[in-house]
N, C-alpha and C positions, 0 to 999 in steps of 0.2 A: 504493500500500500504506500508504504513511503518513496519509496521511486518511483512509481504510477503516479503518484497523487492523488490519490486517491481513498476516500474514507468511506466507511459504511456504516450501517445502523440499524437495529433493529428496537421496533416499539409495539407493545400489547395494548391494542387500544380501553379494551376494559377495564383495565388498571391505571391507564394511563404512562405506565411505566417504559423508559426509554434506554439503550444501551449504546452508544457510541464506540466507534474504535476509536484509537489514541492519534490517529491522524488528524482529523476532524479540528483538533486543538490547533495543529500545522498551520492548516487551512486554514481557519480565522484567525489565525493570531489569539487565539486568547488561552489565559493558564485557567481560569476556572472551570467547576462542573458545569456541564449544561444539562440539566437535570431533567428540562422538556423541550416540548418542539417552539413555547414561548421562548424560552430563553435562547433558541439558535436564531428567531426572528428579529429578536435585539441585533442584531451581526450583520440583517438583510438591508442592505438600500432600503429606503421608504415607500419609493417608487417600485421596487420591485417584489415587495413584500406578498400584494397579491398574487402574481404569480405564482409561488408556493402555496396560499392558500388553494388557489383555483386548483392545482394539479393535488393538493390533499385532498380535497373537497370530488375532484372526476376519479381518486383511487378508492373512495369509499360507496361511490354511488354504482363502482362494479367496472370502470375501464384503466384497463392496466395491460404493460406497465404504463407511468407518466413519468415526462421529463421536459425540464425548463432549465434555460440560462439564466443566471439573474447576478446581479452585482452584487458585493460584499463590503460589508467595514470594518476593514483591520485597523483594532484601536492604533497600532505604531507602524501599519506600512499604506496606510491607505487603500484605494479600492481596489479589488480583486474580481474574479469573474470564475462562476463556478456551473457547472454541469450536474443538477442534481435529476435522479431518477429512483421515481419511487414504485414498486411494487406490493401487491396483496398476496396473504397466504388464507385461504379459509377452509372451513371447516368442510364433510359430507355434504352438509347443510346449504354450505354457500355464504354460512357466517364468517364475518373479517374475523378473523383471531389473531393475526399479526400482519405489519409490515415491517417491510425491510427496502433498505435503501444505498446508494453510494451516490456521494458527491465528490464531482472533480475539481481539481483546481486549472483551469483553464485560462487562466491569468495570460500565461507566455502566449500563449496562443492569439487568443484574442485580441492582444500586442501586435502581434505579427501581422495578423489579419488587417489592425487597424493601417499599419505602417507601410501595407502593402498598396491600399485602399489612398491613403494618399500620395503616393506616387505614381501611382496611376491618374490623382486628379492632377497632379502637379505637371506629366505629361499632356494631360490631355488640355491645359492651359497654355501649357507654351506650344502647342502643335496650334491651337488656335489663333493666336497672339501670330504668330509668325507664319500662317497658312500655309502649315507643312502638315500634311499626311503620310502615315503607314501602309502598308499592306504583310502580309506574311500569308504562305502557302504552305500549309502542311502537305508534303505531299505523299508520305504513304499513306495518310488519312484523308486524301482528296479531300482537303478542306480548306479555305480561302478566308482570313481575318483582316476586312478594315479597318482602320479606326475610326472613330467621329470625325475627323477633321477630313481625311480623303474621302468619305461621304459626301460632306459638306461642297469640297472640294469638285463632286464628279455630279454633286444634286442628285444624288439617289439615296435609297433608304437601305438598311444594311440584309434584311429581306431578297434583294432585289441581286443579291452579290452570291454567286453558287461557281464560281469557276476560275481559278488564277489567270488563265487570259484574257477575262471577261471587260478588263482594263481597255483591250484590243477595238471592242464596239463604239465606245465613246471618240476614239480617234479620229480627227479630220480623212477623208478619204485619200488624199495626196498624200499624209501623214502616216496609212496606215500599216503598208507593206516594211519603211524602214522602224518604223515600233515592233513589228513583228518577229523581225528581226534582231530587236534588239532584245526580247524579251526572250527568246528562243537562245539567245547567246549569253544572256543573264542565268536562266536555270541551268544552262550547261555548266556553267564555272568558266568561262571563257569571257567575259563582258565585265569591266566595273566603270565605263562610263558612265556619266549621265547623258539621258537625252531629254531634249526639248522638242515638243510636239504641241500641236491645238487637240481639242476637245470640243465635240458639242452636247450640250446635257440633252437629259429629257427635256426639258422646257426650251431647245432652242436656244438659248443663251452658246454667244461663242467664247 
């Protein structure tokens, strides 16, 4: 669990009584007992606090497992971000007699995600700013990625884009054989010039 990050828990709702592993503590930062499922909501963002209810509240009404993200507050590291999933055990009956649960600490992650998220906006600002567009061809996945900007750039929707030569179409007619060729001499590994060519959109625009 302490290399995963990961803690779990088990609670008998009749009793009310709840059992933590020693991770748990990790994960929030805190040295005290947390004695109920109140006292782990002390820990929860405010904002995020219902979300734990709502996924207690869908595990007792019979759909399971549930599992939400929600933010944390580490009294001395600030906020964390955690993956909890909770499950039911019951009876013959179909009576809850326990659940049980593990929460992750998804902090780094989420970090990641975020850092990744703005580089990508931070790209896709200065592609704008400076009316430069991408393209990228996967090609043993036949698959062709614009960016917003050479969209912008070609007035088409991203929808509309299924083929790496499909650049080819938009070409002025005079323009289009020595594009072809340069594009053909680009995938080969033979080409790292640039070329300069006209374009006419869908709307006519030259």
């Amino acid at each position: 669990q302490r290399l995963a990050k990961i803690a779990s828990w088990e609670a008998v709702p009749e009793t009310g009584s709840i059992s933590w592993s020693e991770e748990i503590y990790r994960i929030f930062g805190v040295g005290e007992n947390l004695l109920s499922f109140g006292d782990l909501l002390r820990y929860v963002h405010p904002r995020d606090r219902d979300k734990l209810l709502d996924a207690d509240r869908a595990l007792r009404s019979g759909l399971t497992p549930v599992s939400c993200e929600h933010r944390i507050l580490r009294p001395n590291a600030g906020i964390g971000f955690v993956r909890t999933v909770f499950d039911a055990i019951r009876d013959d009956q179909g009576k809850l007699v326990r659940t049980v649960g593990v929460a992750q600490d998804i902090t780094d992650e989420v970090n990641h995600r975020e850092a990744i998220r703005e580089n990508e906006d931070r790209l896709k600002n200065a592609e704008r700013i400076a009316h430069i567009g991408n393209w990228r061809w996967a090609v043993h996945e036949k698959r062709v990625f614009w960016s917003e900007e050479m969209l912008r750039i070609f007035g088409v929707n991203a929808g509309s884009i299924q083929r790496y030569d499909q650049l080819e179409d938009f070409v002025v007619s005079e323009d289009r054989e020595r594009v072809r060729r340069w594009l053909s001499a680009g995938v080969a590994g033979t080409q790292s010039d640039p070329c300069e060519f006209q374009i006419a959109r869908p709307d006519g625009a030259l």
